[in-house]
C-alpha positions in Angstrom: 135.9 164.3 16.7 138.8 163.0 14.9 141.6 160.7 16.1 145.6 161.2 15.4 147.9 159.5 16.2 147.8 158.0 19.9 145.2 160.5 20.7 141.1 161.2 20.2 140.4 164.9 19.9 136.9 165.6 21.8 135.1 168.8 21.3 135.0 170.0 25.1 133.3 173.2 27.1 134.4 174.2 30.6 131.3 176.5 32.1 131.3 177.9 35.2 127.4 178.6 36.3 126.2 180.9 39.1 124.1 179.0 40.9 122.1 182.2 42.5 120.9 182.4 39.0 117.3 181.3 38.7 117.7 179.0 35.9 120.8 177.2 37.2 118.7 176.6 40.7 115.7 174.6 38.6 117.9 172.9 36.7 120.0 171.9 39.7 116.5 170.4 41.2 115.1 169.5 38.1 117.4 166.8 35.8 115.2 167.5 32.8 116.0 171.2 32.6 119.4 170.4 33.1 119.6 168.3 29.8 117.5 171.5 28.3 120.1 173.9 29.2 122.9 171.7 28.4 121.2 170.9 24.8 120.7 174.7 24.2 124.7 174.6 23.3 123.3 172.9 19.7 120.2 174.5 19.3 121.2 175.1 15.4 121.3 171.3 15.0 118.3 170.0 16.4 115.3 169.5 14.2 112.1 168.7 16.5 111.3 165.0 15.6 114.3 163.8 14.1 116.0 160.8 16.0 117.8 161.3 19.2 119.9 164.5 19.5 121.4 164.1 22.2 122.9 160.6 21.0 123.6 161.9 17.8 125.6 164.6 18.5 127.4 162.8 21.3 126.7 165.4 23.8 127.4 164.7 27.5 128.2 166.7 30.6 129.0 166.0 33.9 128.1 168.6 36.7 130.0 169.5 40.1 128.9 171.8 43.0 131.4 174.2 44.7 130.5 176.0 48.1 130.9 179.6 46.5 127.7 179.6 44.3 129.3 178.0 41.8 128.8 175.2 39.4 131.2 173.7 37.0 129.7 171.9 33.9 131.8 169.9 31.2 130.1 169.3 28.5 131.5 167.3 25.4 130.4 166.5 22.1 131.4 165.8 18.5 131.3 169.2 17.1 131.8 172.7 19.1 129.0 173.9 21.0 127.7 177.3 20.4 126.5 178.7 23.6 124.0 181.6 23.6 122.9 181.5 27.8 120.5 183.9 29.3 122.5 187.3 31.2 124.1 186.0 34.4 123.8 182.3 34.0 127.7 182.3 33.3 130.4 183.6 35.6 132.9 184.2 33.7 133.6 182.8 30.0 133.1 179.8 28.6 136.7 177.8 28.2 136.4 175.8 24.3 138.6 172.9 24.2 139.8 170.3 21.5 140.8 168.0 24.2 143.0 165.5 23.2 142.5 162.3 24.9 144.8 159.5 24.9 144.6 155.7 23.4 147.7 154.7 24.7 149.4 154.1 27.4 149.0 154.5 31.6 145.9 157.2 31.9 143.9 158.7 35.0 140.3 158.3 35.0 137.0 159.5 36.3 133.9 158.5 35.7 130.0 159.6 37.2 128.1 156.9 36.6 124.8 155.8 37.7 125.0 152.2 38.3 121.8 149.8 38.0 120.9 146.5 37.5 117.7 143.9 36.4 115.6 142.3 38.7 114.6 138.7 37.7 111.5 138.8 36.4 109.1 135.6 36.8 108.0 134.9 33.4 104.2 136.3 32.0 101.8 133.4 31.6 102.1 132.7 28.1 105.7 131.3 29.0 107.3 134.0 27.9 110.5 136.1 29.4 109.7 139.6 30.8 112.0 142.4 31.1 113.0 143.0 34.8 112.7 146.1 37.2 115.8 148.2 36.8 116.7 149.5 40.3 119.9 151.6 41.3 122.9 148.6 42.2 123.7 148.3 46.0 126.5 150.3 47.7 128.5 146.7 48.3 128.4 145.9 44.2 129.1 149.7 43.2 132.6 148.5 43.1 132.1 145.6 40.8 129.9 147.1 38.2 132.6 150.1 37.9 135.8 147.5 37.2 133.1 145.4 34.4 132.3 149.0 33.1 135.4 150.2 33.1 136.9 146.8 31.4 134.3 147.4 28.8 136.1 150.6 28.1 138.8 149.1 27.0 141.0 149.5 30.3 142.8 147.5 32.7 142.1 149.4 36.2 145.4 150.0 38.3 143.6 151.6 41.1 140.2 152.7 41.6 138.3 154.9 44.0 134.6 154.6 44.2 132.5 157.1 45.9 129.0 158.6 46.1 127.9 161.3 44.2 124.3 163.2 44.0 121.2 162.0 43.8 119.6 163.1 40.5 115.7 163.6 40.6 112.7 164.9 38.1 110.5 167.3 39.8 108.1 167.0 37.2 106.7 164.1 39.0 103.5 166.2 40.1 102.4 166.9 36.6 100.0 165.8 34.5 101.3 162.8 32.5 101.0 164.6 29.1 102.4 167.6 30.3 105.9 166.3 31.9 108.8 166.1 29.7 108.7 162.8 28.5 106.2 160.1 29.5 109.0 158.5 32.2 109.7 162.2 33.2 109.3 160.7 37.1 112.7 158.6 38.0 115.7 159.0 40.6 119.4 158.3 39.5 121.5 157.2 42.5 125.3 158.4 41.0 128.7 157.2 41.7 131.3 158.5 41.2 134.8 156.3 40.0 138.6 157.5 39.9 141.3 155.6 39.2 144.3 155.1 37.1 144.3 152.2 34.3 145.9 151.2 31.1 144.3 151.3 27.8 143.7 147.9 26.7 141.9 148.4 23.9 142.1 151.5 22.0 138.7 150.9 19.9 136.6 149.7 23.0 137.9 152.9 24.9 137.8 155.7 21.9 133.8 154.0 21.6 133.3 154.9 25.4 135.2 158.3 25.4 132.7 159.2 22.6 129.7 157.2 23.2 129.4 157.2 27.1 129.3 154.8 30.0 126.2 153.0 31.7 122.7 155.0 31.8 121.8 158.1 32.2 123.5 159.9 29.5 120.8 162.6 29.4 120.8 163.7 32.4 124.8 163.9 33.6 126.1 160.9 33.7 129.2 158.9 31.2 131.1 161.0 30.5 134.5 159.4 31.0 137.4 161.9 31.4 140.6 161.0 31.1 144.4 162.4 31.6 147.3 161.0 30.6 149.1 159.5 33.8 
């Protein structure tokens, strides 16, 4: 990841995935193995125990069905991924970018978020605040929390387009606790997905979000915010 001039160079993979294949089907069913498959592309820099990869590395991805068997990953992170994927996983080869992303000017956008917000929480009874249930935000305030997000990305939305995406789900929900994946292997993430055109506001906020990601999720699909210039 470096930055020149008016522009942020992002380490970027195009795969196209047959979706026939057995492993792309459980990963398309099963979030977890999704984040497995798209982690593999750094296997050589993962160290069991050490921090959080994923975050490290900045490694995200964004996934998109086609009705031909296909499915297109992106996947992004701070160095060049090195993919070594099991015979017939891949239809055709994988496309190595060093996408150049601008910090200036008029840009098109899109976004697959997975919006959510706190419940209030009434306060335990030694007086003290409690976190709050996170639950997915409501179609009528999808809209809302995409323009704060997107503000918080250093840009000024021109026009935005807010749609529904898929529904992301762990299937490991019918192990055993110490057996799934990570103790809160069991969750759904309701996605959205945001378009738009905008102007960069702030190139430092927006370079931070093109890097570091947008809202939750990060793990399993969603933030990554990709960007054209418009």
């Amino acid at each position: 990841m470096t930055t020149v001039a008016d522009t942020l160079t992002l380490h970027t993979s195009y795969l196209t995935l047959d979706a026939r294949h057995r492993t792309v089907r459980d990963a398309l069913v099963d979030t977890h193995l999704m984040h497995q498959l798209v982690m593999s592309g750094w296997r050589e820099d993962i160290f069991p125990g050490e921090g959080e990869p994923r975050a490290e590395l900045g490694i995200l991805y964004a996934v998109s069905l086609s009705a031909d068997h296909r499915v297109r990953l992106v996947v992004q992170g701070h160095t060049p991924a090195n993919w070594q994927l099991a015979p017939g996983v891949l239809l055709g080869e994988v496309d190595h970018r060093a996408r150049q992303a601008p910090l200036d000017g008029t840009i098109a956008f899109q976004l697959i978020a997975a919006p959510r917000k706190s419940l209030p929480c009434p306060p335990a009874d030694s007086g003290k605040k409690r976190r709050g249930k996170k639950i997915a935000v409501p179609a009528e305030e999808r809209e809302q929390w995409g323009r704060k997000a997107l503000t918080a990305a250093g840009l000024e939305v021109a026009t935005l387009d807010v749609r529904s995406g898929a529904r992301l789900e762990s299937e490991t929900k019918s192990l055993p606790r110490n057996q799934r994946a990570t103790p809160n292997a069991v969750f759904t993430h309701t996605t959205v997905v945001y378009t738009g055109t905008a102007r960069i506001s702030d190139p430092a906020l927006h370079a931070a979000a093109l890097t570091g990601g947008v809202g939750p999720a990060k793990a399993y699909g969603c933030g990554l915010l990709l960007t054209r210039a418009a």
